[in-house]
N, C-alpha and C positions, 0 to 999 in steps of 0.2 A: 086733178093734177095734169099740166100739160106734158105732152111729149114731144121732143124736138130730134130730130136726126139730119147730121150735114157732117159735111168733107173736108177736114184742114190738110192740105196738101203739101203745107209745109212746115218746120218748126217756129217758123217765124210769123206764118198764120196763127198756127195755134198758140201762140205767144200775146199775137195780133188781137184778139177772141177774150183772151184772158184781161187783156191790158184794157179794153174797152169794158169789162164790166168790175173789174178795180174803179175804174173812173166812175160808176155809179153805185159801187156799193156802200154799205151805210152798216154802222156799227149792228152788232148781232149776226150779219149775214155769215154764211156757211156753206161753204164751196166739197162737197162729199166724192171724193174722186176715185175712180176705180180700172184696174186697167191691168194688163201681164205687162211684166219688166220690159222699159223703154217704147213703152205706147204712148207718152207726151205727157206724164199727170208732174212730173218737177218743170219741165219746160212751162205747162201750163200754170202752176205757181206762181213761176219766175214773172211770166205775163201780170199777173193780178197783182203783182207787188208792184210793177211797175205802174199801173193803173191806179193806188193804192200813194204812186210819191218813194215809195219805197226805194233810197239811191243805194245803200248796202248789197254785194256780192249775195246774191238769195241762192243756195245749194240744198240738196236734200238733207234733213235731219235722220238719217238711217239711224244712226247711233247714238243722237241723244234726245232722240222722240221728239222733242218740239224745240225750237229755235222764234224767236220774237225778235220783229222788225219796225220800226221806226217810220209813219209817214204821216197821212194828211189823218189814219186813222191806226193804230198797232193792226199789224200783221203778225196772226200766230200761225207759223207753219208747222204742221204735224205729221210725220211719218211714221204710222199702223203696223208696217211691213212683220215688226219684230213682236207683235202686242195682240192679246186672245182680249178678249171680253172684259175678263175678272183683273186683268193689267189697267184697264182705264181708270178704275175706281183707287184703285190706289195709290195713283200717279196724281189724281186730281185736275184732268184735263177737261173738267166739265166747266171748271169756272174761266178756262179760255175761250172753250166751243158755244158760249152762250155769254159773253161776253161785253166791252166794249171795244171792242176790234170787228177785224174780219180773218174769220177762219179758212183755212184751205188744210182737210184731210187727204193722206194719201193714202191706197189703200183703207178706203172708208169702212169697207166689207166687213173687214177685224175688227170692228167698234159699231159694227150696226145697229145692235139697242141699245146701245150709249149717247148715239146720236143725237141733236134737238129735231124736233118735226120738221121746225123751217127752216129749209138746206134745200140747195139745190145738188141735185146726185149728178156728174155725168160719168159714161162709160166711155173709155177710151179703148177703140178696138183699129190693129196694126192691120191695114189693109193692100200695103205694098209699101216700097223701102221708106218714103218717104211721106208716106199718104196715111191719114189716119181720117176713122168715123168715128164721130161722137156724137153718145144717145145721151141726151138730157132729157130730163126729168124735173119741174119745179109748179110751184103754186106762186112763186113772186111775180106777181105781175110786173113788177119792173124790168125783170128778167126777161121775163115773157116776148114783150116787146124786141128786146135786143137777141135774143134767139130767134124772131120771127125773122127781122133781118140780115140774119146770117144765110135763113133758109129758101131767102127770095130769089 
């Protein structure tokens, strides 16, 4: 598994990041996000749906765990925040997270061995007001590539 680490500097980068690997993902993929309150992981969403075609208002699903979006492939957004382990299974959010869509977890943490293998993880860590690091984590070589060029 590769590891990546770079600097989005701003919400619109990190949007920037998201929106470019929407544009290359491909049904099954799984975007595993993790991060403390207001470290970028719905901002980064909102990016992947955009990437994804997705023209619909994309917001966090706090409260009703998963929300589905409309584009060149379904977007299932998921938000963990309120959900232990044993909540996954009876929600039934496996047959989104492995899918014909593209997945984006929030709060992946709360679902870690519910997850599929092939997921890319990143960590979003608040490193000044506006500045955030993010540690990725993936085996998709498709990924791969577009994270190398983030990091060049």
């Amino acid at each position: 598994m590769s590891q990546f680490q770079f600097v989005s500097r701003s919400t619109e980068e990190t949007m920037g990041i998201a929106e470019r690997l929407g544009q290359e993902a491909e049904a099954g993929d799984l975007f595993a996000l993790d991060g403390d309150l207001g470290a970028g992981k719905t901002h980064f969403s909102k990016g992947l749906a955009k990437g994804l075609g997705v023209e619909a208002m994309v917001n966090s699903p706090t409260f009703t765990i998963l929300k589905v979006y409309n584009g060149r492939l379904p977007f299932y957004h998921i938000d963990a925040y309120r959900l232990d382990e044993n909540e996954e299974e009876e929600l039934g959010l496996d047959e989104y997270m492995d899918g014909d869509g593209v997945t984006a977890v929030e709060w992946a943490g709360n679902l870690q061995t519910q997850l599929p293998s092939r997921r890319v993880i990143i960590t979003f860590k608040r490193t000044a007001e506006q500045e955030r690091e993010l540690i990725v984590c993936t085996d998709n070589t498709r990924f791969e590539q577009i994270f190398k060029e983030f990091t060049d």
